[in-house]
Biopython code that builds the backbone (N, CA, C, O; Angstrom):
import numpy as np
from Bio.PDB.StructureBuilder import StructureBuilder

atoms = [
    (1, "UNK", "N", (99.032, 89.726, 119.238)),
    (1, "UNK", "CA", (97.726, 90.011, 118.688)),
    (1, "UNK", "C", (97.165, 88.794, 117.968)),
    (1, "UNK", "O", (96.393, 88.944, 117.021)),
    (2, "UNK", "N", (97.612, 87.352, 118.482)),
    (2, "UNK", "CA", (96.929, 86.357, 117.517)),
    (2, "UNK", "C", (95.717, 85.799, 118.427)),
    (2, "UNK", "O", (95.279, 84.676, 118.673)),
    (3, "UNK", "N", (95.374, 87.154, 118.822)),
    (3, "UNK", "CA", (93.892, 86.618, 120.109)),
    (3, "UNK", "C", (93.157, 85.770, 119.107)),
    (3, "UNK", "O", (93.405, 86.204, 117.982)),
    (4, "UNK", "N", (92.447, 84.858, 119.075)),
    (4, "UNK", "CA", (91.164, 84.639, 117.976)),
    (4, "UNK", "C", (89.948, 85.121, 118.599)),
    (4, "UNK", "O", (89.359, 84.638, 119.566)),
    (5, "UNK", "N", (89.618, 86.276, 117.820)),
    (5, "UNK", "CA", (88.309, 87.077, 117.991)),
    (5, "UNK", "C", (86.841, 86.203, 117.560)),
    (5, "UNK", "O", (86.736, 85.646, 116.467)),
    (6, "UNK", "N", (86.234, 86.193, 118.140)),
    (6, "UNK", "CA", (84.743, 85.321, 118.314)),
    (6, "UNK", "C", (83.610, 86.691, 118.060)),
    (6, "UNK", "O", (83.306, 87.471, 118.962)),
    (7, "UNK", "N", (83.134, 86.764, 116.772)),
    (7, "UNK", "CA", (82.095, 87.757, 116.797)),
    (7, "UNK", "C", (80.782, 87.240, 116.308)),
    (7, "UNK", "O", (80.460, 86.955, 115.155)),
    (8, "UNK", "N", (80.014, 87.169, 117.531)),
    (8, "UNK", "CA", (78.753, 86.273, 117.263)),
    (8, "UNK", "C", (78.024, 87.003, 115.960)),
    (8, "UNK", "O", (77.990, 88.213, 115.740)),
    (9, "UNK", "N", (77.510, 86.046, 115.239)),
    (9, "UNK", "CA", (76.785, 86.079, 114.508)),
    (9, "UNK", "C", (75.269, 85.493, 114.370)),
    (9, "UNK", "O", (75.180, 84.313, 114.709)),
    (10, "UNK", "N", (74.011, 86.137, 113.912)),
    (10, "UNK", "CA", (72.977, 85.456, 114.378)),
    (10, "UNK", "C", (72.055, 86.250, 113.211)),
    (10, "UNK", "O", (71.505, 87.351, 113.179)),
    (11, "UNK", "N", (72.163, 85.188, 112.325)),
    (11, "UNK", "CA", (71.368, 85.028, 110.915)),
    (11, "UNK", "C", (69.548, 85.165, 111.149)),
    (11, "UNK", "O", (69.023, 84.459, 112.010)),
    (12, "UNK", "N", (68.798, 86.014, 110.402)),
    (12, "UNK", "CA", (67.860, 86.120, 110.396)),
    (12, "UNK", "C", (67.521, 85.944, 108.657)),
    (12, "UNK", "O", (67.934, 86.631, 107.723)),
    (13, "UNK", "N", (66.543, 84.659, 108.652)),
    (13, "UNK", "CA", (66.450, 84.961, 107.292)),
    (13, "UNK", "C", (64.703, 85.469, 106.989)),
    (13, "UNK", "O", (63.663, 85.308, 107.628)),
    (14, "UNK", "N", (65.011, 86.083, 105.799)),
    (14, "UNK", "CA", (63.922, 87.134, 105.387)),
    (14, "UNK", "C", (63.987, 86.287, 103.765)),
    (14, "UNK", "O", (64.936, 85.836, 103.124)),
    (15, "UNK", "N", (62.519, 86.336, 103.502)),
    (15, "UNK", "CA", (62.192, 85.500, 102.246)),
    (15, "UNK", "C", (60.945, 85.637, 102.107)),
    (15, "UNK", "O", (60.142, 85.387, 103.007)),
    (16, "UNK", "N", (60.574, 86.136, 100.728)),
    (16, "UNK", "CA", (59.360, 86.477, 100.266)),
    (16, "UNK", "C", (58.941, 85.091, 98.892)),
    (16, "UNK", "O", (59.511, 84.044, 98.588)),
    (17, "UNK", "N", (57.947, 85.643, 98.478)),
    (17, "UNK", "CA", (57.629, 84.673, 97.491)),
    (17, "UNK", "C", (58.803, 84.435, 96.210)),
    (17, "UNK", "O", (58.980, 83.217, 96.169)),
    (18, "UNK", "N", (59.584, 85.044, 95.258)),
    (18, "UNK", "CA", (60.663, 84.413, 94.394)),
    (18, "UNK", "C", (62.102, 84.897, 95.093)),
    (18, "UNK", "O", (63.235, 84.529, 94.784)),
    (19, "UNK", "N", (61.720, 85.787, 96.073)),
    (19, "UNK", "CA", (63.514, 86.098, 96.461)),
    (19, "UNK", "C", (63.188, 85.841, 97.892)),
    (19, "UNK", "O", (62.279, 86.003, 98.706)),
    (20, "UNK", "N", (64.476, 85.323, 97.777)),
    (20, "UNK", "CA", (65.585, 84.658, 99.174)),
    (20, "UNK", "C", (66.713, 85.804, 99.817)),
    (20, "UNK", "O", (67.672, 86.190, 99.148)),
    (21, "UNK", "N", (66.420, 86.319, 101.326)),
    (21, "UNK", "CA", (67.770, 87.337, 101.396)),
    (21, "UNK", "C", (67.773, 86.611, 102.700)),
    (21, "UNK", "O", (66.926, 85.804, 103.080)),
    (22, "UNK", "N", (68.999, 87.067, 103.426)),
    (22, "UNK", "CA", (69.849, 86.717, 104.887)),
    (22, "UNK", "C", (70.143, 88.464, 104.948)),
    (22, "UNK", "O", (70.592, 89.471, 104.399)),
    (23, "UNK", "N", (69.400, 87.780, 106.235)),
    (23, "UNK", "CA", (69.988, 89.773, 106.963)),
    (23, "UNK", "C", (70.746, 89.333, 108.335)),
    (23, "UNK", "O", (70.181, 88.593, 109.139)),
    (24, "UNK", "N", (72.374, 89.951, 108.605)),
    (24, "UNK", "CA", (72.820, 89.269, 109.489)),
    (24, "UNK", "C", (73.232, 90.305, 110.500)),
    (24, "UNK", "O", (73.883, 91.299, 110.179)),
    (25, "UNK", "N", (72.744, 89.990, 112.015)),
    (25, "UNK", "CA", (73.341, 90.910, 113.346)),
    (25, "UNK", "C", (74.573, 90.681, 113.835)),
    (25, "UNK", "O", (74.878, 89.492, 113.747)),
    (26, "UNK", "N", (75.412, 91.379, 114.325)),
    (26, "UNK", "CA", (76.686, 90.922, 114.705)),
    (26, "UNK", "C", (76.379, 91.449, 115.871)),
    (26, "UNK", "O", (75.532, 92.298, 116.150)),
    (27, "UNK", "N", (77.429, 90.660, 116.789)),
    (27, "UNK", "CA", (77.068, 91.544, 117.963)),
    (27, "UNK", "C", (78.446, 91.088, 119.062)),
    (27, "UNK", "O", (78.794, 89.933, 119.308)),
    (28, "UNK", "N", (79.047, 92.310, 119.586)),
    (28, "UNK", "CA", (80.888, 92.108, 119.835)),
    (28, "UNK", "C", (80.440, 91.113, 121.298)),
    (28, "UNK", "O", (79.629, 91.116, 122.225)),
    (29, "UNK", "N", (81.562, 90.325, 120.761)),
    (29, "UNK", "CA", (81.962, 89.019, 122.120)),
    (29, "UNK", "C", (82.558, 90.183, 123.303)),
    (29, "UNK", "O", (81.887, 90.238, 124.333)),
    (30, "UNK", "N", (83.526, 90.922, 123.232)),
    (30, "UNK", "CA", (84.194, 91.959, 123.969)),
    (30, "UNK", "C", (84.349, 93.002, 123.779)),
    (30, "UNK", "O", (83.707, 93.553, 122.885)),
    (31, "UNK", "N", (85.200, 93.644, 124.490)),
    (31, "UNK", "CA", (86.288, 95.235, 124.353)),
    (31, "UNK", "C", (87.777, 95.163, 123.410)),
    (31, "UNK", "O", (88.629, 95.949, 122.995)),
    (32, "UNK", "N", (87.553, 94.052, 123.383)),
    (32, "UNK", "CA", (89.465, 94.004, 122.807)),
    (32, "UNK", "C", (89.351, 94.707, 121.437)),
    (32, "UNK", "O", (88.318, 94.866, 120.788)),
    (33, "UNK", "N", (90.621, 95.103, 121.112)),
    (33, "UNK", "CA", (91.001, 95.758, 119.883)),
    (33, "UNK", "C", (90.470, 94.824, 118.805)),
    (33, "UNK", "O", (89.907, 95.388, 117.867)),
    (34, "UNK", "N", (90.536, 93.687, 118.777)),
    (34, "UNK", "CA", (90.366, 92.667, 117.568)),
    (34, "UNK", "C", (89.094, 93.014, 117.932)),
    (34, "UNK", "O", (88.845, 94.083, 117.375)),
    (35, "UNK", "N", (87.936, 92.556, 118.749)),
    (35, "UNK", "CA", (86.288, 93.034, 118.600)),
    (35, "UNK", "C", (86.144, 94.117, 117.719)),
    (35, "UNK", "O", (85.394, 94.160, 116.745)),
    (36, "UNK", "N", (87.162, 95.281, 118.252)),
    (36, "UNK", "CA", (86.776, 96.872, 117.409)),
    (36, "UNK", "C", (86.943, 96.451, 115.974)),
    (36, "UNK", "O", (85.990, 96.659, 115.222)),
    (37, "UNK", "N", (87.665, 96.077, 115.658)),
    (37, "UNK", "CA", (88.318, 95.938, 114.339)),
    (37, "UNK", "C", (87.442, 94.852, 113.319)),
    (37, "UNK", "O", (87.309, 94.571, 112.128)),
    (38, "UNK", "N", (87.052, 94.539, 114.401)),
    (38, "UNK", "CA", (85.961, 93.043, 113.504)),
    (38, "UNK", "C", (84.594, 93.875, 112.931)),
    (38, "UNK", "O", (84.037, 94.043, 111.846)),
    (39, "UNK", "N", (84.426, 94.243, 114.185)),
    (39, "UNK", "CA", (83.055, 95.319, 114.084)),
    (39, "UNK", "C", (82.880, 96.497, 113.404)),
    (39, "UNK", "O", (81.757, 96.969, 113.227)),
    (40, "UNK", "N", (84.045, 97.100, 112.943)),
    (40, "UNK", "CA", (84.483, 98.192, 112.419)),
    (40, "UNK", "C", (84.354, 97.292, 110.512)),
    (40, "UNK", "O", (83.832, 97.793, 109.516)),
    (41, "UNK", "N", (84.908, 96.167, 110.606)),
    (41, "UNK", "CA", (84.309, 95.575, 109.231)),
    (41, "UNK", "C", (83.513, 95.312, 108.694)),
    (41, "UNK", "O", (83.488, 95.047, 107.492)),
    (42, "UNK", "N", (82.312, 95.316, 109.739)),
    (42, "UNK", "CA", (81.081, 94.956, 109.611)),
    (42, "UNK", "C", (80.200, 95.958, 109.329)),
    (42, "UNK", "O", (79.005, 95.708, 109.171)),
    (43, "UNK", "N", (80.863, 97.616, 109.204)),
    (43, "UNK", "CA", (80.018, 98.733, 108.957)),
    (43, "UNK", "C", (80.893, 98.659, 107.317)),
    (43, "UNK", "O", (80.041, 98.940, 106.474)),
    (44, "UNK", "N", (81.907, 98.453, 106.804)),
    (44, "UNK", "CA", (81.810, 98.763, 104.959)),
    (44, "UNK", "C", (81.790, 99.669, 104.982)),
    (44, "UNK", "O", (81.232, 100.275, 104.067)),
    (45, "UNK", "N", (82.492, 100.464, 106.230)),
    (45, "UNK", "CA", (83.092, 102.062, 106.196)),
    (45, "UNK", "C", (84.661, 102.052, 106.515)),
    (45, "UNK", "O", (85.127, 101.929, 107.648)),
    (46, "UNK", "N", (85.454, 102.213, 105.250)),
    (46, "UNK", "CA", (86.811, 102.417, 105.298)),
    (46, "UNK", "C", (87.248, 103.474, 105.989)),
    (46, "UNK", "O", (88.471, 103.438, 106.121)),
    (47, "UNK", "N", (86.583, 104.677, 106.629)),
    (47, "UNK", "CA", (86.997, 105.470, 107.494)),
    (47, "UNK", "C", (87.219, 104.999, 108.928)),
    (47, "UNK", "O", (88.220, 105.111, 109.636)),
    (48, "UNK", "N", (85.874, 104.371, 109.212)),
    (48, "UNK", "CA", (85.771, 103.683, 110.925)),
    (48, "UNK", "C", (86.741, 102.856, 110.719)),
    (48, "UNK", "O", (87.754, 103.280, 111.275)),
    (49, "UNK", "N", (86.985, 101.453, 109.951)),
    (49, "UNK", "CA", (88.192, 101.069, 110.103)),
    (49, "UNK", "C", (89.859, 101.648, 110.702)),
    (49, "UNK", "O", (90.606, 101.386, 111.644)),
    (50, "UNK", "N", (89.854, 102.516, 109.575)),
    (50, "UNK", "CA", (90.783, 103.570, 109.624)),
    (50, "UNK", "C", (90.845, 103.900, 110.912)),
    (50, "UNK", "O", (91.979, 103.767, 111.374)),
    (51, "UNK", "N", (89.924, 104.337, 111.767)),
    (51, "UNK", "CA", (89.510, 104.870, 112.788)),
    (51, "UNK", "C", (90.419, 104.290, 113.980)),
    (51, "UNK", "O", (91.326, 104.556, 114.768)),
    (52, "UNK", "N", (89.597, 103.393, 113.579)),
    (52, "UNK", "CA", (89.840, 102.321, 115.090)),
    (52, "UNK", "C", (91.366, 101.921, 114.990)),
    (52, "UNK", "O", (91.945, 101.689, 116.051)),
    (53, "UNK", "N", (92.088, 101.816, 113.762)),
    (53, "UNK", "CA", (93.326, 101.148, 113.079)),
    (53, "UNK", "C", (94.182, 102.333, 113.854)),
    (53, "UNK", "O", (95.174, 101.977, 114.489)),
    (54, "UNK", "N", (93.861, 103.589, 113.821)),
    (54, "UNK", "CA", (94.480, 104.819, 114.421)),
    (54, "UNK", "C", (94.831, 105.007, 115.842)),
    (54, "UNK", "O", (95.901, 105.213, 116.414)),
    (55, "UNK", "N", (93.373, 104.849, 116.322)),
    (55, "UNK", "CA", (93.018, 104.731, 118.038)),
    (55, "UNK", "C", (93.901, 103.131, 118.648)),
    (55, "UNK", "O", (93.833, 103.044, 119.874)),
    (56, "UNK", "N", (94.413, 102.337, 118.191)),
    (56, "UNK", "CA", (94.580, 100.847, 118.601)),
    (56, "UNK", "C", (96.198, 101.260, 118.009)),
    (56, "UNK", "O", (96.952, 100.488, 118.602)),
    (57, "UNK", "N", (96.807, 101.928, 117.325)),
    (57, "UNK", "CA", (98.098, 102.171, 116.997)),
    (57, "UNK", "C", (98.506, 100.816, 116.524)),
    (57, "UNK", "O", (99.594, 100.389, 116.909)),
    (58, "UNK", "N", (97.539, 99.871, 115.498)),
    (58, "UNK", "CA", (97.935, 98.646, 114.857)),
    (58, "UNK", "C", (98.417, 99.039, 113.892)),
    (58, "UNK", "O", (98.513, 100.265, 113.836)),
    (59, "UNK", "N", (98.934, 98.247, 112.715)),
    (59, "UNK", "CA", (99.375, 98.411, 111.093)),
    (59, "UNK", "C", (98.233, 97.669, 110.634)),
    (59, "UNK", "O", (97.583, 96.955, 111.397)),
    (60, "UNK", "N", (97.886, 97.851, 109.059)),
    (60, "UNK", "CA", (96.908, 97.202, 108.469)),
    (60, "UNK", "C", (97.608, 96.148, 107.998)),
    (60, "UNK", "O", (96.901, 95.169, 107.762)),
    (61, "UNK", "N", (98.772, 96.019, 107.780)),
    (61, "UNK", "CA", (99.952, 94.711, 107.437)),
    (61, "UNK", "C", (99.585, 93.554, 108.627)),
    (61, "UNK", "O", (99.407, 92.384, 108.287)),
    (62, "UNK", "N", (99.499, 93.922, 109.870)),
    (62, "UNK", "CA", (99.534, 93.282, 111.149)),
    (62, "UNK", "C", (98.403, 92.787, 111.474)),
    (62, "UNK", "O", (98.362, 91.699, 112.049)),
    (63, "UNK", "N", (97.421, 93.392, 111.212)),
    (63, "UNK", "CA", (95.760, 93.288, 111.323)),
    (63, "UNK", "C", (95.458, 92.489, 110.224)),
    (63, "UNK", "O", (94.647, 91.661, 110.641)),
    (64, "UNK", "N", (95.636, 92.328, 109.258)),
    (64, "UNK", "CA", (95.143, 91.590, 107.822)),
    (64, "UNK", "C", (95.881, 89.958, 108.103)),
    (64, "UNK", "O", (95.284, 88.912, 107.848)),
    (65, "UNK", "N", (97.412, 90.036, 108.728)),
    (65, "UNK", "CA", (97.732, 89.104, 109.060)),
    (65, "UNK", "C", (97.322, 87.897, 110.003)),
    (65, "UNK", "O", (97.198, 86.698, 109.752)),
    (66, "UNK", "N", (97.056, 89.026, 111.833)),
    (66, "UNK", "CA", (96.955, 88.135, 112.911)),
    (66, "UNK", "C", (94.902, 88.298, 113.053)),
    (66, "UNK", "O", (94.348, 87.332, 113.578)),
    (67, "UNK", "N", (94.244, 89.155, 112.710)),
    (67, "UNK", "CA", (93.157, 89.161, 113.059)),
    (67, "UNK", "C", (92.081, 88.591, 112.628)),
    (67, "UNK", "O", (91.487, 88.839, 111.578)),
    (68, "UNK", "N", (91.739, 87.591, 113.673)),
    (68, "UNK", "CA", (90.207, 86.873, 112.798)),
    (68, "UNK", "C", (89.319, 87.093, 113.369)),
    (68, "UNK", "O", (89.365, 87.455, 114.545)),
    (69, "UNK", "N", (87.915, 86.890, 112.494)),
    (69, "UNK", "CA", (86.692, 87.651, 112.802)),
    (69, "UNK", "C", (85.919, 86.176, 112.839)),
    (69, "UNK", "O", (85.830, 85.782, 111.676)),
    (70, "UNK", "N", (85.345, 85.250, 113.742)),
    (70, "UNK", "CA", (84.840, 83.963, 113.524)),
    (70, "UNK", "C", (85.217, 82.967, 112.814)),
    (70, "UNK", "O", (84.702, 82.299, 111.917)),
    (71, "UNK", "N", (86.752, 82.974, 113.661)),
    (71, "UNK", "CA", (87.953, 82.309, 113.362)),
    (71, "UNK", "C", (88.380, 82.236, 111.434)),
    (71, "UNK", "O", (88.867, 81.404, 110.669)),
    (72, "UNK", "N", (87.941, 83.389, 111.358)),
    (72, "UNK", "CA", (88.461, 83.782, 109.705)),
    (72, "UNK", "C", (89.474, 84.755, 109.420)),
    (72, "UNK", "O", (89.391, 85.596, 110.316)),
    (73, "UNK", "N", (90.067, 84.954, 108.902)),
    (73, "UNK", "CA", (90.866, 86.232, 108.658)),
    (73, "UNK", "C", (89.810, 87.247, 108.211)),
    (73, "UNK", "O", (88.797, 87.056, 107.539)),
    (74, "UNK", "N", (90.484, 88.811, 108.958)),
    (74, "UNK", "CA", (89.256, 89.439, 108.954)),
    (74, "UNK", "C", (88.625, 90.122, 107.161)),
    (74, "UNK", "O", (87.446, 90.404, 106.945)),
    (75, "UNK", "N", (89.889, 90.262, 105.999)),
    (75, "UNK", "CA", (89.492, 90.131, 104.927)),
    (75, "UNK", "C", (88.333, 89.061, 104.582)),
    (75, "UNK", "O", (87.301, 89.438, 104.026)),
    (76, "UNK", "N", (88.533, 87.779, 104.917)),
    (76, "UNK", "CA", (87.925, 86.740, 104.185)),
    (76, "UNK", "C", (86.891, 86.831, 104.908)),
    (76, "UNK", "O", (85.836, 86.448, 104.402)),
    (77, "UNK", "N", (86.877, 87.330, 106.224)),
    (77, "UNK", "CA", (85.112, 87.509, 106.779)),
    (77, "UNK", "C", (84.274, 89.107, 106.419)),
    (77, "UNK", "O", (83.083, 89.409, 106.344)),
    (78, "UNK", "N", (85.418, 89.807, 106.273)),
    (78, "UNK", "CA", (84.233, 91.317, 105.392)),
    (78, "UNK", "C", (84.252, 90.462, 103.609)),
    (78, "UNK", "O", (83.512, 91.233, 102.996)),
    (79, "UNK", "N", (84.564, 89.672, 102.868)),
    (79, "UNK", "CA", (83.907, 89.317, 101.696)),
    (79, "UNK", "C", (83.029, 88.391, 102.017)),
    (79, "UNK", "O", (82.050, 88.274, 101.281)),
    (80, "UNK", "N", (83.161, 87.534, 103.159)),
    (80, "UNK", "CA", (81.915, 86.868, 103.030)),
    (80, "UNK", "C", (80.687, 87.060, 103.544)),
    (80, "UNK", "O", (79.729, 86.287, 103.510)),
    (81, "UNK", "N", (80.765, 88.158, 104.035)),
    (81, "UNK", "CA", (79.489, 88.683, 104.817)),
    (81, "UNK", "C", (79.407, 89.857, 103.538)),
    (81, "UNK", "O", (78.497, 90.669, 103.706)),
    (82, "UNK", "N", (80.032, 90.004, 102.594)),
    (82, "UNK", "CA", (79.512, 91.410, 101.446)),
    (82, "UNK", "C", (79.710, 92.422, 101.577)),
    (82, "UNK", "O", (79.341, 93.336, 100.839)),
    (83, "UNK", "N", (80.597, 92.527, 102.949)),
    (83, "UNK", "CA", (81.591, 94.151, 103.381)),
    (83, "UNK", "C", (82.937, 94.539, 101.934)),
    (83, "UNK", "O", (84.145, 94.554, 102.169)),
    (84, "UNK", "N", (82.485, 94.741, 100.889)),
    (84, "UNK", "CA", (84.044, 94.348, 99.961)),
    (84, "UNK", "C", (84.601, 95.339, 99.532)),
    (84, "UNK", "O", (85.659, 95.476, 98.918)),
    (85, "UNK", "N", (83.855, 96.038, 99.874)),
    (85, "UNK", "CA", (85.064, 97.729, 100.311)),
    (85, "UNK", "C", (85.885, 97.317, 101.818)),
    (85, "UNK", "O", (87.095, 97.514, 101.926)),
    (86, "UNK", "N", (85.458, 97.011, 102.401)),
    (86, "UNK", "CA", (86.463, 97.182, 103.813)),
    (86, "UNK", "C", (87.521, 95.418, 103.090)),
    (86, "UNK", "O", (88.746, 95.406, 103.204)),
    (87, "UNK", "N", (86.920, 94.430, 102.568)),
    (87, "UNK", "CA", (87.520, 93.662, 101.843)),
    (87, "UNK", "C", (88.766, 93.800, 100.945)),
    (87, "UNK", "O", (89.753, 93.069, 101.028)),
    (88, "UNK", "N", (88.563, 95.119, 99.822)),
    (88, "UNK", "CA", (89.555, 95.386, 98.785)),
    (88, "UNK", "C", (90.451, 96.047, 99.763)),
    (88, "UNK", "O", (91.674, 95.935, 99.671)),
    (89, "UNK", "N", (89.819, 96.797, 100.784)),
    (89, "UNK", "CA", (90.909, 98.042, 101.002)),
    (89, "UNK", "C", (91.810, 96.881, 101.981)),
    (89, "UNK", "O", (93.028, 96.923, 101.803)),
    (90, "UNK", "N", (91.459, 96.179, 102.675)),
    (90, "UNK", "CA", (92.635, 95.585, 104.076)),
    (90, "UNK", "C", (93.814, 94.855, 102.714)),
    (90, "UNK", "O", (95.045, 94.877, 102.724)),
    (91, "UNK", "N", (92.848, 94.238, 101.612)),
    (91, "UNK", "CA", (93.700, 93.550, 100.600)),
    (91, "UNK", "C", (94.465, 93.946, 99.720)),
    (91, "UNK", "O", (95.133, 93.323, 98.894)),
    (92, "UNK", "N", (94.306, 95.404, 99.992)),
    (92, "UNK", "CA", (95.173, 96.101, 98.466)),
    (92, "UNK", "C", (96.281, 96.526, 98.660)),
    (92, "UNK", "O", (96.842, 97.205, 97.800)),
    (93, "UNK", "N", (96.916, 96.199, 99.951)),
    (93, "UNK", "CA", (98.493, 96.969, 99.478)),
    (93, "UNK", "C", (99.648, 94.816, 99.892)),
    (93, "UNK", "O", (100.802, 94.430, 100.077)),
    (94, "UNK", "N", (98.129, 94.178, 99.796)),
    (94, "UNK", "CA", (99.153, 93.137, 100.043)),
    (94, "UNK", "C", (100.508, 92.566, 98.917)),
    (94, "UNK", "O", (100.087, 92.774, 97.780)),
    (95, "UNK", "N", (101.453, 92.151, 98.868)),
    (95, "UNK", "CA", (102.209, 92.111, 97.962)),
    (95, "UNK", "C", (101.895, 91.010, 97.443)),
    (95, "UNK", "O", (101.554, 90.021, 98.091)),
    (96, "UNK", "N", (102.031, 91.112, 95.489)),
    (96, "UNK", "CA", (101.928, 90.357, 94.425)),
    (96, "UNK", "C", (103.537, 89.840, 94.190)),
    (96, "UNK", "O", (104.571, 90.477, 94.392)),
    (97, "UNK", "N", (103.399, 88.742, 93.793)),
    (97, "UNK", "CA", (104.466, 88.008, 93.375)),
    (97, "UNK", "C", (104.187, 88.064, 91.632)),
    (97, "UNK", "O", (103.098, 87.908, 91.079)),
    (98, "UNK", "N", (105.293, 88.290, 91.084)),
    (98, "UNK", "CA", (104.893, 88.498, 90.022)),
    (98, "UNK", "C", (106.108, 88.021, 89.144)),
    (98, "UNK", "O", (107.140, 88.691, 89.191)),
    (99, "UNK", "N", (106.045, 86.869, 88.322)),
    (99, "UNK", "CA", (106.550, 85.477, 87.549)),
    (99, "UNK", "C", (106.324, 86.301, 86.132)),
    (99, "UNK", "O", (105.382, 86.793, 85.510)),
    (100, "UNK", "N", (107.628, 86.166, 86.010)),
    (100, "UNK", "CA", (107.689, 86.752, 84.164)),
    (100, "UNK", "C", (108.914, 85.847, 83.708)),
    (100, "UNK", "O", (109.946, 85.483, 84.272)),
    (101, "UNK", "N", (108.293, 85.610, 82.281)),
    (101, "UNK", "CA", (108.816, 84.635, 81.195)),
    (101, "UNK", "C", (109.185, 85.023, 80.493)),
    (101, "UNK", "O", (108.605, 85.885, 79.834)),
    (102, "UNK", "N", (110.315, 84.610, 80.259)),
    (102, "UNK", "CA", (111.340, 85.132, 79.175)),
    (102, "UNK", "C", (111.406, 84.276, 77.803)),
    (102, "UNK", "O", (111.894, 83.157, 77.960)),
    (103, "UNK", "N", (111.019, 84.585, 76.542)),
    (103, "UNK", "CA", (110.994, 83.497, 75.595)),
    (103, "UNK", "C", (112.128, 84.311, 74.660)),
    (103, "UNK", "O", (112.511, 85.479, 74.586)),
    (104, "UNK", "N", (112.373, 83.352, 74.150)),
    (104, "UNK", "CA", (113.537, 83.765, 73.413)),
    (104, "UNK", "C", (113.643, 83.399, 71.712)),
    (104, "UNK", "O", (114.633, 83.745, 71.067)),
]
sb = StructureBuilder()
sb.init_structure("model")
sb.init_model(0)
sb.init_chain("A")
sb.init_seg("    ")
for serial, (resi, resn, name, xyz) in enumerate(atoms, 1):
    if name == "N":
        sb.init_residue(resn, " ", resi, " ")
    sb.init_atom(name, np.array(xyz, "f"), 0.0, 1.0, " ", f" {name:<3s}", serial, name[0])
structure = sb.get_structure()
């Protein structure tokens, strides 16, 4: 599963007189499981994720690892596009290393 997924992106920007916004279309390169899964990040619905994570019989351990969304990991491409619910959730069961000091 270390396909690298290509999910076009094609920026439209929208800008009025003091505010500046980017409204962005995605639109799937393919059929493959990594497309679903990219695209499924791009709705900031932790269910469809879920969904597709179900239907594709992946792990979210496995997917957070091998899957990139415009050659990004697909976490670091749902925060940078502002998906950060589908963001926290792929990121939250990743393991913390956790360094404790002993003073004496």
């Amino acid at each position: 599963m270390k396909t690298l997924v290509s999910v076009m992106v094609t920026m439209f920007a929208v800008s009025s007189v003091a505010v500046e916004a980017a409204e962005y279309k995605f639109v799937a390169a393919d059929h493959s499981v990594e497309t679903k899964l990219c695209m499924a990040a791009t709705t900031n619905n932790i269910k469809q994720l879920k969904l597709v994570l179900r239907r594709s019989g992946e792990r979210l351990s496995t997917v957070r690892d091998s899957v990139k969304c415009n050659e990004m990991p697909i976490a670091e491409f749902a925060e940078q596009y502002g998906f950060m619910q589908i963001a926290r959730y792929i990121d939250a069961d990743k393991k913390v290393e956790v360094i404790a000091a002993v003073r004496e």
